[in-house]
C-alpha positions in Angstrom: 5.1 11.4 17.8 7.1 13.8 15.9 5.4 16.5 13.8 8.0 16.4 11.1 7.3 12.6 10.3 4.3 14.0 9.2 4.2 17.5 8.5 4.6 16.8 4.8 2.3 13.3 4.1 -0.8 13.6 1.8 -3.0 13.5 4.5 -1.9 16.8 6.4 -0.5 18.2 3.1 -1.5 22.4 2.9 -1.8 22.5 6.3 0.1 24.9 8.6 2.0 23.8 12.1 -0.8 24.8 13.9 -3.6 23.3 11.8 -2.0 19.9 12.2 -1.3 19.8 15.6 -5.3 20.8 16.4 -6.3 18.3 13.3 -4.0 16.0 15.1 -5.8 16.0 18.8 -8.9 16.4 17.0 -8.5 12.7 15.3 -7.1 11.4 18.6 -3.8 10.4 16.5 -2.0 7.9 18.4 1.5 5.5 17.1 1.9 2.5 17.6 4.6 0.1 16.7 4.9 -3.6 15.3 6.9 -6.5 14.8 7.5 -8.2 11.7 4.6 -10.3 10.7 2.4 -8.5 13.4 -1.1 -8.5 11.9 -2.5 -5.1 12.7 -6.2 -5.2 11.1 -8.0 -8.5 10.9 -10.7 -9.6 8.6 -14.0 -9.9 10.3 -13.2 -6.7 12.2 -14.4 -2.9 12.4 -12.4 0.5 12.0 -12.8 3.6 12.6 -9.3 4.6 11.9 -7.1 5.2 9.3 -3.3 4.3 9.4 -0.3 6.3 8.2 3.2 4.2 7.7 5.4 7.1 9.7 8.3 3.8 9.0 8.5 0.6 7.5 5.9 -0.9 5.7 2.8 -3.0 5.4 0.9 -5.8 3.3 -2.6 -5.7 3.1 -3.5 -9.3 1.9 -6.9 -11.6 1.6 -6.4 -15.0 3.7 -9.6 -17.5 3.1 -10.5 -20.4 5.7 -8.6 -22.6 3.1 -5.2 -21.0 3.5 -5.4 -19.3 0.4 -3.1 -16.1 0.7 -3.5 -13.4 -2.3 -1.8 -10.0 -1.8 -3.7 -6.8 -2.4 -1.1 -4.1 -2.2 2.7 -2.7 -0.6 1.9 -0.1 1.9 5.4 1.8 2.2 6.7 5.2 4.1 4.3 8.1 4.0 1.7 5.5 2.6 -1.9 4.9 3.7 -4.6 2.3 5.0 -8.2 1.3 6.3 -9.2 4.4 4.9 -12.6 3.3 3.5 -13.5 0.5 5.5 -13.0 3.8 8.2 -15.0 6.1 6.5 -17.7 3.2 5.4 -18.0 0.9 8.9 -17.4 -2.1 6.6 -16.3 -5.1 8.4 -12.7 -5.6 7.1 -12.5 -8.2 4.4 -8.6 -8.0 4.2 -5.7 -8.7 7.3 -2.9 -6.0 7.4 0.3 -7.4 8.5 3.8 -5.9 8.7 5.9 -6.5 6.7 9.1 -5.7 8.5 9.4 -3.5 12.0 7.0 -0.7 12.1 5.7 2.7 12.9 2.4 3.2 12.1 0.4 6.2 13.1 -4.0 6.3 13.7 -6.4 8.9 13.3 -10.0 8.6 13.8 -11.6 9.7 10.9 -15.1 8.7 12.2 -14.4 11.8 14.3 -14.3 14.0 11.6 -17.5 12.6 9.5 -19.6 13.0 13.4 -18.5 16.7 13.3 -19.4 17.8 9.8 -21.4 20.5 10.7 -18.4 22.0 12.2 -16.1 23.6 9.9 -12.9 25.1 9.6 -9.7 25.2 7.3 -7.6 22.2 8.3 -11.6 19.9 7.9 -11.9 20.8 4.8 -8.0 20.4 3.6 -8.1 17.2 5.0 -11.1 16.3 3.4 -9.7 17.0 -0.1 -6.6 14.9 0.9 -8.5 11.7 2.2 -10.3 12.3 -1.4 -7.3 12.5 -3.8 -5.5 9.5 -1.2 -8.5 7.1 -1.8 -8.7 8.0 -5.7 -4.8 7.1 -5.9 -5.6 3.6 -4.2 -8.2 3.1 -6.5 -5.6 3.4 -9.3 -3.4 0.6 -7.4 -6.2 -1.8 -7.5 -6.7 -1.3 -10.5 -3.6 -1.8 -11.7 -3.3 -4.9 -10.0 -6.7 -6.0 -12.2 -4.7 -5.2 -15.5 -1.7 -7.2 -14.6 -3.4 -10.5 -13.7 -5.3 -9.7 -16.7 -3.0 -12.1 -18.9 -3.4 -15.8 -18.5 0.3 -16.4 -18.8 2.9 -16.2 -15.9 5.3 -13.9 -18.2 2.3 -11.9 -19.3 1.6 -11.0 -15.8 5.2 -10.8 -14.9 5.8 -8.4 -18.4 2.9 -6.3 -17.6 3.8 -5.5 -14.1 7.7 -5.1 -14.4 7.0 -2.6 -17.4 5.0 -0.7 -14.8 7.3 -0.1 -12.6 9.9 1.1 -14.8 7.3 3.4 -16.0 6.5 4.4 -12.5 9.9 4.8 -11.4 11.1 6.5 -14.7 14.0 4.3 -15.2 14.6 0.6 -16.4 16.2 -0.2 -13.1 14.6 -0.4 -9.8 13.6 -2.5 -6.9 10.1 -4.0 -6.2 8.4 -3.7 -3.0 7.6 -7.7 -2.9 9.8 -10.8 -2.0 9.6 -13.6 -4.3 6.7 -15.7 -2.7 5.0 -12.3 -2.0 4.9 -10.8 -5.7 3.7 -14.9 -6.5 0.7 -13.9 -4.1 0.1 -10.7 -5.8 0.2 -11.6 -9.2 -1.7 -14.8 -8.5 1.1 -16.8 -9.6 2.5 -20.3 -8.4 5.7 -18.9 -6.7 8.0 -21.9 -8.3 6.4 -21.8 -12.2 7.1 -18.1 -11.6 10.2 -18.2 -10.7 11.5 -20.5 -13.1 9.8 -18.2 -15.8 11.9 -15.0 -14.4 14.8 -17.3 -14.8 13.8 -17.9 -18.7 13.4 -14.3 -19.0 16.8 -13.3 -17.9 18.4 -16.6 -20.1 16.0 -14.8 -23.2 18.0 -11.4 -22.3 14.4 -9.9 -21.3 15.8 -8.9 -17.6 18.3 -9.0 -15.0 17.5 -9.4 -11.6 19.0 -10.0 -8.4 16.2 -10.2 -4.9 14.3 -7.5 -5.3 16.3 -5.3 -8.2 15.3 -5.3 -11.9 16.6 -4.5 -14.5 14.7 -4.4 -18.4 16.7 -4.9 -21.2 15.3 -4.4 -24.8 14.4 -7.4 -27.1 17.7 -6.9 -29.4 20.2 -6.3 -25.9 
């Protein structure tokens, strides 16, 4: 494990050199890696841990007994998981799977909630991080509320396209989903919602090519 994957993430953020490495052994942080499609939480199961992408990235997706597949969120580089169901004991109501070749790095929170009466700097810095990380996922979600919102495919596909450009400052980028996985996440039928992207970019709404967008104005 190197330090300088890390160093400079959210969750250690404020800390110095030797903070992290004794807020490190204290959390038993461990890295593992994983294979494409590698599920590395299951539904039905218990954490105690939250996990840090040190590379790659991860989906975190619902899966009922039916085969019904609805994806929750990207989790990219320098990006977090698990962390409530870790803090809480829940049994995990989502799978995380990999979404390509991965690094991800553990830490036992639990640790840290057993030990409360115990205090020093880097516990209470990382405290304030864990806060501000799970307030920012909170924001995902909801985000992901306002764009299925609309009962139309391009209302959904509008809404979520204008927030990443507003995101990302610019009205070109790249989204973090393949096709059939922003279908999932939109709660969209991947082939009605890929013909209406193709009606968008006929109307002169967008260009695209894979996962690169570009929005053009109404009169373009």
């Amino acid at each position: 494990m190197n330090l300088e994957d890390i160093e400079k993430s959210r969750l250690f953020q404020g800390m110095t050199t030797k903070e992290l490495s004794s807020c490190l052994d204290f959390l038993d942080a461990k890295e593992k890696r994983f294979r494409k499609d590698d599920v590395i939480l299951h539904a039905g199961e218990q954490t105690s841990k939250i996990g840090m992408v040190l590379s790659g990235s991860v989906t975190v997706e619902s899966n009922d007994i039916w085969g019904n597949r609805t994806v929750l969120s990207h989790v990219g580089k320098n990006q977090y998981f698990a962390e409530a169901y870790a803090l809480l004991g829940e049994v995990l109501l989502v799978d995380v799977r990999a979404n390509e070749e991965s690094r991800i790095l553990f830490c036992n929170i639990k640790n840290l909630l057993e030990d409360s009466k115990k205090s020093s700097p880097w516990k209470e810095k990382l405290l304030k991080n864990i806060l501000i990380i799970s307030s920012q996922k909170n924001l995902v979600l909801s985000g992901r509320s306002f764009y299925t919102s609309s009962k139309s495919c391009r209302g959904r596909l509008m809404s979520y396209l204008n927030a990443i450009a507003l995101q990302s400052d610019s009205r070109e980028f790249d989204i973090p989903f393949n096709r059939q996985q922003l279908a999932d996440y939109l709660n969209l039928e991947r082939t009605n919602m890929s013909k209406e992207l193709s009606r968008m970019q006929d109307e002169g709404l967008i260009e695209y090519r894979k996962c690169h967008f570009k929005l053009l104005k109404a009169d373009s």
